[in-house]
N, C-alpha and C positions, 0 to 999 in steps of 0.2 A: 571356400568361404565357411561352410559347415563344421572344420576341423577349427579354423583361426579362431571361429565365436565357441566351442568348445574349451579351447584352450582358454580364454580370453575369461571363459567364467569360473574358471577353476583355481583365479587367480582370486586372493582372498581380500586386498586393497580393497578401500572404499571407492577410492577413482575410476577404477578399471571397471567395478561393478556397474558404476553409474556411467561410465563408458559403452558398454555393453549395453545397458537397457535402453539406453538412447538410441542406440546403434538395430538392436532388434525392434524398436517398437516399431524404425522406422520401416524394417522391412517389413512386418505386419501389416501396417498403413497400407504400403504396396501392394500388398494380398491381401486386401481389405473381404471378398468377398470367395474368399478361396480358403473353406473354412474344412476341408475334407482332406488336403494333402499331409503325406507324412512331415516336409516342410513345413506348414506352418503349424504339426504338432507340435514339433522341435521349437520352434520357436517362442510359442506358449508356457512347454516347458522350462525354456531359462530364463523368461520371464516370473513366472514361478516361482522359481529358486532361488532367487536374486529378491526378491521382493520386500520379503519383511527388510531387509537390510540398507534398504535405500531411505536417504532425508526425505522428510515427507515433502518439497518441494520438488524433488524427482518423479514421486508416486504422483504427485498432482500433475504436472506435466506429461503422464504417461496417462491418468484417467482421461484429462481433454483430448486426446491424440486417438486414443483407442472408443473413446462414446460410443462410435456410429459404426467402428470395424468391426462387421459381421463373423470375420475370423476367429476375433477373439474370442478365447476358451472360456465356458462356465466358471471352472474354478477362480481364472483371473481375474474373471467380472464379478464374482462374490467377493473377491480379497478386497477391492478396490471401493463396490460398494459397501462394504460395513467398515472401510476404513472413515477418520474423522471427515467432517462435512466438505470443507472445502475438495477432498478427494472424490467424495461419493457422493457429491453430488450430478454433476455429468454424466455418471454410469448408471445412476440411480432415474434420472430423467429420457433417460437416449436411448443405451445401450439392449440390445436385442439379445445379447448373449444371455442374462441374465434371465434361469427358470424360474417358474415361479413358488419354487422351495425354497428357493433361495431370498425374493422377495419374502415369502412368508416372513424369515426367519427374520429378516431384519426390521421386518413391521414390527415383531413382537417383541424387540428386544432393545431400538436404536432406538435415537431422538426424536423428537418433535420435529428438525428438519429433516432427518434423513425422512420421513414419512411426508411431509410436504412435495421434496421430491421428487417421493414416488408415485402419488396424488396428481402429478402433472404430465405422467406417462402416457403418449399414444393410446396404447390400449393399456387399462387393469383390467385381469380379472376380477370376477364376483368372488371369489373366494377373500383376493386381496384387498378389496375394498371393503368386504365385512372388517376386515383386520384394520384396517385404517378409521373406517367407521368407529370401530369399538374404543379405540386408544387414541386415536387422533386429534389435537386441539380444535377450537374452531374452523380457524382458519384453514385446517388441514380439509374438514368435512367442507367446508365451503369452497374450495379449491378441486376437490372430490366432486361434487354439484354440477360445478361448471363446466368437466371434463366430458366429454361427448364421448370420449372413448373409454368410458368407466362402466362397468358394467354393474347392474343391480337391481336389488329388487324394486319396482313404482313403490310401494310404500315406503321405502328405506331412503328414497331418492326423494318422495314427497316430503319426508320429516325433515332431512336438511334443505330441502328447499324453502319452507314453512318461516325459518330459522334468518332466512335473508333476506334483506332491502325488496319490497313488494317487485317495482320497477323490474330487476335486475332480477330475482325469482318468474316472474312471469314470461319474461326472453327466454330463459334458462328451458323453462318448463315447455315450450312453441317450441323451438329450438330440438328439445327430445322426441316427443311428440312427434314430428314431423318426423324423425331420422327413425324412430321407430318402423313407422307406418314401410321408411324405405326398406330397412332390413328385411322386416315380412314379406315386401316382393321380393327380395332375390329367392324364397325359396317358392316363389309361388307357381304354377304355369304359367307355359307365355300368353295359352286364351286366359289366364285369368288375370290378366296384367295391360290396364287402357295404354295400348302402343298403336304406332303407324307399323305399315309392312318394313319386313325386313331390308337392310340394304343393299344397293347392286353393286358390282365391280364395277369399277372404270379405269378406264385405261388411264394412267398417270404416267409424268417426263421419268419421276424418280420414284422407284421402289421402297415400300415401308425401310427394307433389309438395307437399301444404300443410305436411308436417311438415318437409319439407326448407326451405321457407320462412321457418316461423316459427323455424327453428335459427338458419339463417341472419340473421335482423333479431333473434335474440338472447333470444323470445318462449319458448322453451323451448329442450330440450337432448336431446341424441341418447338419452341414458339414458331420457329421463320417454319418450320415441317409442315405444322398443323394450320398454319394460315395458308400457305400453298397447296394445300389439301383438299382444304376448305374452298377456296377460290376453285377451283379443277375439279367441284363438287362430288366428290372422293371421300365422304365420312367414311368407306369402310377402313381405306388405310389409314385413317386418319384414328379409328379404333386399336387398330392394330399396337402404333406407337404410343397410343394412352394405355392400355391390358401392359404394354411393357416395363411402360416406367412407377406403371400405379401397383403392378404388382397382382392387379385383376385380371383372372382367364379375360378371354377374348370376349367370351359369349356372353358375360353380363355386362361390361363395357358396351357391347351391342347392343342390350335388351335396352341399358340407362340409357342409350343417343335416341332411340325411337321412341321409349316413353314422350306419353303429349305433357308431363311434365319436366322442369328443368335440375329438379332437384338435384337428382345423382349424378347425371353429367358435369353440371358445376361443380360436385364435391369433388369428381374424379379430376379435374380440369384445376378448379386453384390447388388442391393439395399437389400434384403436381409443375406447379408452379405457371401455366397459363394466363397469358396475360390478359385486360381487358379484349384490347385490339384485338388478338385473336383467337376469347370467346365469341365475339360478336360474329366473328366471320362463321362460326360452328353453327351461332342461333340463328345468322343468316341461312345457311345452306337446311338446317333442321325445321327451319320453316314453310322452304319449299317442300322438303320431302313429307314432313307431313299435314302439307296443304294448309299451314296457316298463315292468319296477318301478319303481317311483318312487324307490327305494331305489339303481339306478343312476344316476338325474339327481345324488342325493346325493352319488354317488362322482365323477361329472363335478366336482362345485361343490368338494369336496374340492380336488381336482386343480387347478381354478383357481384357488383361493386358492395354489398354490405356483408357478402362472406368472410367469414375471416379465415386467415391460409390453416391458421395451429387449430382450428374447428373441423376445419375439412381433411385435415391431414386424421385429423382424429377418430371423425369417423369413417373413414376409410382403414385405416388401423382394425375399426369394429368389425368392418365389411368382411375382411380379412380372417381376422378369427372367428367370424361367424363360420365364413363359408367352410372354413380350416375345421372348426370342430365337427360340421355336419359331415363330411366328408371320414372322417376318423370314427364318426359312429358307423355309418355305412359300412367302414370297414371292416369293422368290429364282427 
């Protein structure tokens, strides 16, 4: 296969070209998450190659495709996002691959939409959202505001706040506020964090490892896992499979199910895409364990229903790079 796509891009046609990138992205797609082999260097590379050469209806077709492919190379995701809008945008909203030297550069240098955006990213950093701040239209700073997973100074975030609809500023601002307060427990101790006791094992029909299996080959779904979890009063496995797909260690997953509040286990929970039915089943089983009314799970489920999924995903994004950069200072 390796020799045929070789040959295939050293053929100078326009068709063959745009044969080829069709041809590789697809395999990329495929190794979506398989971002370390010398394969999908190669692949990268004649992507690469090929690039400037392609009709920009090609290259836009290869920005949708490639978004959320973790594989894909830095350089790729740089060519693609400081290409024209309709390209860079997807890459510029989605895409992981992209450093944030690379964002810099094009905050400082693209349009008004490639910075919108970027403004709607999972996580920005602080650095990137001074950038955005400083040149960005309104709409961009107020798009910035609303992003949970934008990082910034409180007085930076107060001034565009200031700036919008009272109503719609005030949500915004509760909204931070609250997700603040969570971030500061992840680094906090656990005595200094109001939680129930830790959780017990229980014996369960299926194994976290076989349900993560059968997700994966398609045989069930992360929801039916966590409701029968749930029911079989099982939060631990039930954390297990949430740390997997949320992308959070295990052990703060744990700490959020025990907290006496609902905050962080819901963000973990819609951003991963859980559904009502079986959050309830969680607040249910979380209320026995930490001995409350049941009439509180109610008020958790309430509250979830006014989540929203692109909030929670976002701040989890934060959770993420929070806990990512403390760890890299440690390491330091």
């Amino acid at each position: 296969m390796t020799d045929a796509l070789l040959q295939l891009a050293k053929d100078t046609t326009s068709e063959k070209k745009h044969e080829l990138a069709e041809h590789v992205t697809g395999l990329l797609v495929a190794r979506s998450e398989d971002s370390g082999s010398e394969e999908t260097h190669l692949l990268n590379n004649m992507l690469e190659g090929v690039y400037d050469s392609l009709e920009q209806g090609a290259r836009q077709q290869m920005s949708t495709r490639l978004a959320e492919v973790q594989a894909t190379s830095s350089k790729l995701a740089a060519a693609m996002a400081s290409d024209d809008l309709p390209i860079a945008q997807p890459i510029l909203e989605r895409s992981h691959s992209l450093t944030d030297e690379s964002l810099a550069k094009i905050a400082q240098t693209e349009s008004q939409g490639h910075l919108l955006a970027m403004a709607k990213r999972d996580h920005v950093s602080r650095n990137i959202s001074e950038l955005l701040i400083k040149r960005g239209s309104k709409e961009v700073k107020h798009t910035l505001a609303a992003n949970l997973g934008a990082e910034m100074e409180m007085q930076e975030f107060e001034t565009l706040v200031k700036d919008m609809p009272k109503q719609l500023g005030d949500r915004i601002r509760h909204l931070r506020k609250s997700n603040e307060e969570l971030l500061e427990d992840l680094f906090r101790d656990d005595g200094e964090i109001a939680s129930g006791s830790e959780l017990a094992k229980r014996p369960s029909k299926i194994s976290p490892k076989a349900w993560l299996m059968g997700i994966r080959l398609g045989k069930t779904t992360l929801n039916k896992a966590i409701y029968h979890l749930a029911l079989e009063h099982n939060l631990l496995d039930a954390v297990a499979l949430l740390a997997f797909f949320s992308g959070l260690e295990s052990k703060y997953v744990h700490n959020l199910m025990v907290r006496f509040d609902a905050t962080g286990i819901a963000t973990v929970c819609r951003a991963t895409g859980i559904e009502a039915k079986e959050f309830q089943a969680i607040c249910k089983e979380r209320c026995k364990h930490l001995k409350f009314p049941e009439s509180t799970g109610s008020k958790w489920l309430t509250n979830y229903h006014m989540l929203d999924a692109t909030d929670a995903r976002r701040l989890l994004a934060l959770m993420k790079a929070k806990l990512n950069s403390a760890k890299r200072e440690q390491a330091a």
